[in-house]
Structure formats: C-alpha cells, structure tokens
C-alpha positions, 0 to 999 in steps of 0.5 A: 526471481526469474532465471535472469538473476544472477547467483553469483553473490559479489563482496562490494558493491556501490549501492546494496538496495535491502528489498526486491519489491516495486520499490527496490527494483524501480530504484535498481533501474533507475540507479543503472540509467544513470550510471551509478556504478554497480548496484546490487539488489538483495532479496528473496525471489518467493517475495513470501509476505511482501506487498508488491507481489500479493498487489492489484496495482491499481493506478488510481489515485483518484479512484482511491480519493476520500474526504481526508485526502485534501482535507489538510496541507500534509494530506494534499502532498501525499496525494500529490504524490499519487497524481505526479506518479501517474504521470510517469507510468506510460513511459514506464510501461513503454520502457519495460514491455519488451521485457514482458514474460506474460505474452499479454501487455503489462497494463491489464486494465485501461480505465476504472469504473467506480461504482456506489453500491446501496450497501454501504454506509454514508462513508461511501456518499462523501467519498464518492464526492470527494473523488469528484471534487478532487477529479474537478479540482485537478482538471482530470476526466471523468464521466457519469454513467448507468452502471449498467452499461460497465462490462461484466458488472452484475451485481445482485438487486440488493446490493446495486450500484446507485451511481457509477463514474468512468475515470478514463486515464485510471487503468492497472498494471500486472503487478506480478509481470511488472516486477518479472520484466524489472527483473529481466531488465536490470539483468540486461542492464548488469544489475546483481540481483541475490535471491537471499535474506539480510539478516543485519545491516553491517557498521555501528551507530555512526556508519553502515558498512555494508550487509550480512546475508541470511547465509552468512556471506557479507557485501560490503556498500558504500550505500545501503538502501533499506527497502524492504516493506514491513521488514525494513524497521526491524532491519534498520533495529540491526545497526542502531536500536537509538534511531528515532524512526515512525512505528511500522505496523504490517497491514494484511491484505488478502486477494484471490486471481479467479479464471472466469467461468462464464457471462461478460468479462470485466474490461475495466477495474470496477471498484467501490469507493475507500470505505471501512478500514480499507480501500473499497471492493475491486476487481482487475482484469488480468488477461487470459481470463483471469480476474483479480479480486481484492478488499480487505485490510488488517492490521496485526501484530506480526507479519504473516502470510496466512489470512483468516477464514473471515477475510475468506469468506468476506471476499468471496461473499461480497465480491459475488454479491456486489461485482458479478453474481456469477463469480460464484462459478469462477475457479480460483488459481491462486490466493495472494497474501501481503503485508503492507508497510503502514506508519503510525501517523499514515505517511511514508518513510523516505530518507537519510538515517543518522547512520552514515551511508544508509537511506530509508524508503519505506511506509508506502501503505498502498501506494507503493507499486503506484507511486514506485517510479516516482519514489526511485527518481527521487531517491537516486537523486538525493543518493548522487547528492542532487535536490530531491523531487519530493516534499522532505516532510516524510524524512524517516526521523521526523515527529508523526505528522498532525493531520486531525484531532481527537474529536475528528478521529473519534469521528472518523472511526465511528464512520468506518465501523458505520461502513463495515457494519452495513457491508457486512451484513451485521445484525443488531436487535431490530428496535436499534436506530443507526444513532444507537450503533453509532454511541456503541462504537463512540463509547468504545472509541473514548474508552480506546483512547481513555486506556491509551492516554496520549494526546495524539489523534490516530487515523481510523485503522491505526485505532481499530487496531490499537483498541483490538490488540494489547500488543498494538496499544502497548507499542503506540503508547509506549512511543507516543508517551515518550515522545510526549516525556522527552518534549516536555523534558525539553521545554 
C-alpha cells in the first residue's frame, strides 16, 4: 500500500471490504462517491498471491472470445458482463489519472492486435472465428491486417502469424499503477485503508458482526464484504462452515515485466487467441521500455506464489518464438505470480450470504480487473438496498450453472490438450495420426470421469485439473455427490 494509507486501524466502520484488490478498491471508491458513510478497506499492501497485482489487465473482452462465450444463454450474460465494463473504463481512467504515481498514463496500450500463429492447434481457428462473429454481431470494430505491419511483432518463421486482426477500442491499463492511484484517491476521499490480514469474520451463523485482523484487533461493520480473491471461501468457512457456496479452486498464473534491449517496441497488446487451458500468449506495453509477457494457467490445490520451472521455461521459449525473436535479449525486472478465483461451474460469486450483513464478490477468473468498475456499481446498490445492474444468476449460493454435457465436455477437453500438445513442441512416435492423440486424451477424459462418477459436465480446466490431482477430484466429487444426494432426498 502506498504511504496514502492510513495506519491508524479504527473500531467501527459502516462497510469493512475483506480484499484490497480491483475488486475491493473500485467498490471503496465507489461506496465513497456516493456517501456511504465510512468504509474501511482490509488488506495487505504486498497483495503476495492476489490476482489483481500479478495482472496484465488486458480490456479485451472480445480479444478473449472463444466458441463457448455465445454458445449458451448463461455464457452470453458473462460475457456481457465484459462488453458493459468496457464501456465504463474511459471515464475511469479519466477520473483516476491525476491520481497516477507512474509519470506515464494509466492506459498502457491503446488497441490490440490478434494474431493466428501456424503453431496451434484447430482450437486457435474456431476461436479466432468466434471473436469475429461475436465482433459482428455486436457491431464492434475491428480490421484485417498483414501481421507484418503490427509494430514490434517478429515472430520466428516457424511459428508465424497467418492472419491478424485490429481491435482498435481494445487497449490495457497498468494494473499495478491503477491499483496505486485507487489507493491515492480513496485516501483524499477519507477511505481507511489497513494494511493487515483478516483472519476471521466476527458474528454466528445468523449475522456478521464485524472482522478480526491477523494482529488480533477487531472492527466492528455493519456490512461486511468479502472480497478477497481465492481467499474469500475460506474467509466466508470462518463465520458458518453451513453456507452452500460454489467450490473456489486457485488458478495460477505466471508473467514476467521485460526492459526491451533492442528492435521496434510493441505499440499494442499483440496476442494469441483463448487457447490450451488458458488465455492465449500476450504481450503488454508498460511504458518506459518495459513489456509485460503472460500465457500460462494452472490450477492447484493450494494457493502459491511460487511458479514452475515448467511455466518458466514455457513463457520465455514461446514468447521469443511467437512474439519477438529478439526478446531473448530482453532484461527481466520483475517475475509476477497470481492466483485467480476460479469456480467449479466458471462463473462468478456475487452476492448476499445467508448471514445477515455479509455480501460476496468473488470468482472473477480473469475478468476481475476488467470487469472491476462494473462489479462495484453493482454491489454499492444492492448494499443501499436499490436494484442490482447485473444478472442474479451468479448469486453465490446458487446450483453450478449447466452450460455443457459430458459428451461436449469430453470434447471440449481433447481440444485443449490438441492446442497445448502442438504449442508445446510435444513429440509422439512419428507413425501416429493427430486422430491417434486425440482417443489418447478421450480415453483419459472417460476414465476422469469414470473415477469421478458425477453427471455434471466440467469445463476443460476444471477436468484437467480433476484428472491431475487426488486432492482436486476428491473436493469436486465430494460436492458434486452431495448435491446430487440431497436432490434426490428431496424428491
């Protein structure tokens, strides 16, 4: 936390938002415009593990687009989600740049370029359409160009780009430097903002009370939003072990800021489309000759800041063979680790809990820094008591959202190891077909789903995690079996 902060950690507040990320800070400010009386934000200023600092923060909801994202009614609202929040980042950035700490603007790329590389797999194809379409189909613009002519893009021969499109209105911000001016601001604005832990939510199972700080010392709230990442269902486990709440599961992520050493900056973010478990290759200017690089996704069992040699190597090899061949000369200042939120069924957690006094903003995956502004205007009304702007269907408590089968997930999931295996280089004997990989990866998929026997059809990072860890499959199918045992009790 910047020295705006306040130290001073008060007794009583009238909101106590748990989480000093987008989410929290965006909704401290916006609880402060509109009067809410004081508003205390609770969180550490080293952020270790959270999401929102480790961030490209890429404003690319179409950029991000894939065959599933308009596939079903439930996946259109969270992409809507997306598309409104886009909207609202100009007045944002205008509201907080004076507040800026970097001596550069806060949005540190204007536009995006995305590019289909001949080294994925047909994953990247139909998503590259998707994005198209979902482009078209919402009247957005966007432009066909020669990848050669993207700045700073020179990708090695082997892995050129195919094709290339501009989405003019798609830039990114500085994650870091928007979360230091939110800070700047709520300090102006008389927000209290405690650099310490929570180490439990105060009050029974009927009402929350207030919190207790990792140093002992207790606030009391009439309000208590929990907002806290990956941290936020264990936090919620401290008041009521009885709430019915979606499974959180950490899903690591992994960049590297770079200082260029030579050749043509990039201008843009220049990206891959959604492919392999993840969210595509990206690079994004920072400014002052820094470059941001980012691809990776894991879940795991516990939450970490530590990353894997693998992960390692897969950036830096990829990025140098698909971005800028000259990136290999680049310095790396500084390695970024994050976990994000992600939920059993993919769609976030916002919402009252069953306790009284005690809201839920949580399971954003990699939409939470975009969608941040958004979210806050959201919340602050359902806290005065007012209509809420979003759908209610991502109430906390609610059954995992249907959006596929078992046949489609199995499907699914042979796609994105199709994507990953070609990316990576992957060597199998040299008379096997693609059709040969592809039944390796469905039989596995069957035998996952064999071993977990639930009827629920999981997303494709969901099961790669389920069929990887004993840890991760024994917390999905305990859930999903008891769900599944208390409906047919009910019936």
């Amino acid at each position: 936390m910047t020295e705006t902060a306040i130290n001073e950690t008060p007794k009583h507040a009238d909101v106590v938002i748990v989480g000093n990320g987008a989410l929290g800070l965006f909704l401290a400010d916006e609880l402060m415009e509109r009067g809410m009386g004081s508003v205390v934000v609770v969180g550490p200023s080293h952020r270790e593990t959270g999401a929102s600092q480790a961030a490209g923060a890429m404003l690319g909801c179409f950029g991000e687009t894939t065959t599933e994202s308009l596939r079903t009614d439930a996946a259109r609202t969270r992409f809507e989600l997306g598309v409104n929040s886009h909207e609202r980042w100009p007045a944002v950035l205008a509201k907080l740049e004076e507040y800026s700490r970097t001596g550069r603007p806060l949005q540190s790329a204007p536009d995006t370029h995305v590019v289909l590389n001949s080294i994925g797999a047909e994953l990247d194809t139909v998503n590259f359409k998707a994005m198209i379409d979902a482009l078209d189909q919402y009247g957005k613009p966007w432009e066909e160009m020669d990848p050669n002519d993207i700045p700073g893009f020179n990708p090695r021969l082997d892995t050129r780009s195919l094709r290339a499109v501009h989405l003019p209105t798609e830039g990114a911000v500085d994650a870091r430097g928007v979360l230091t001016a939110l800070e700047s601001r709520l300090s102006d604005t008389g927000a209290v903002q405690v650099d310490r832990s929570v180490r439990r939510l105060l009050g029974s199972g009927d009402v929350v009370t207030g919190v207790e700080l990792d140093d002992g010392h207790v606030i009391e709230a009439g309000t208590v939003v929990v907002a806290a990442g990956i941290h936020s269902e264990s936090l919620v486990r401290t008041v009521s072990e009885d709430i019915d709440l979606i499974p959180t599961f950490p899903g690591l992520g992994f960049a590297m800021i770079a200082r260029r050493s030579g050749g043509d900056p990039f201008r843009s973010v220049v990206r891959t489309p959604n492919r392999g478990f993840a969210c595509g290759l990206h690079v994004v200017p920072q400014g002052d000759g820094l470059e941001y690089y980012g691809a990776t996704n894991r879940l795991v069992d516990s939450i970490t800041g530590v990353t894997w040699m693998a992960d390692v190597r897969f950036l830096a090899q990829y990025s140098m063979q698909q971005l800028d061949e000259r990136a290999a000369g680049h310095e790396v200042v500084q390695w970024l680790a994050g976990n994000r939120p992600v939920t059993l069924d993919g769609f976030p957690m916002i919402g009252w809990l069953p306790p009284s006094g005690l809201y839920l903003m949580t399971g954003t995956y990699r939409d939470g820094f975009h969608c941040a502004p958004l979210l806050a205007e959201h919340v602050a009304n359902e806290l005065q008591g007012k209509p809420g702007t979003i759908d209610p269907m991502f109430a906390p408590t609610r059954e995992p959202i249907v959006t596929r089968t078992i046949e489609w997930s199995i499907d699914e999931y042979v796609e994105h190891n199709l994507a990953a295996w070609f990316e990576t280089g992957a060597e199998a004997a040299p008379q096997m077909t693609t059709a040969q990989i592809a039944e390796y990866y469905r039989t596995r998929c069957v035998q996952a789903y064999d071993q977990l026997g639930i009827d629920y059809a999981l997303g494709p990072d969901i099961l790669w995690y389920a069929q990887g860890s004993l840890l991760g499959a024994r917390r999905i199918r305990r859930y999903l079996r008891g769900r599944q045992s208390a409906s047919e009790v009910a019936k």
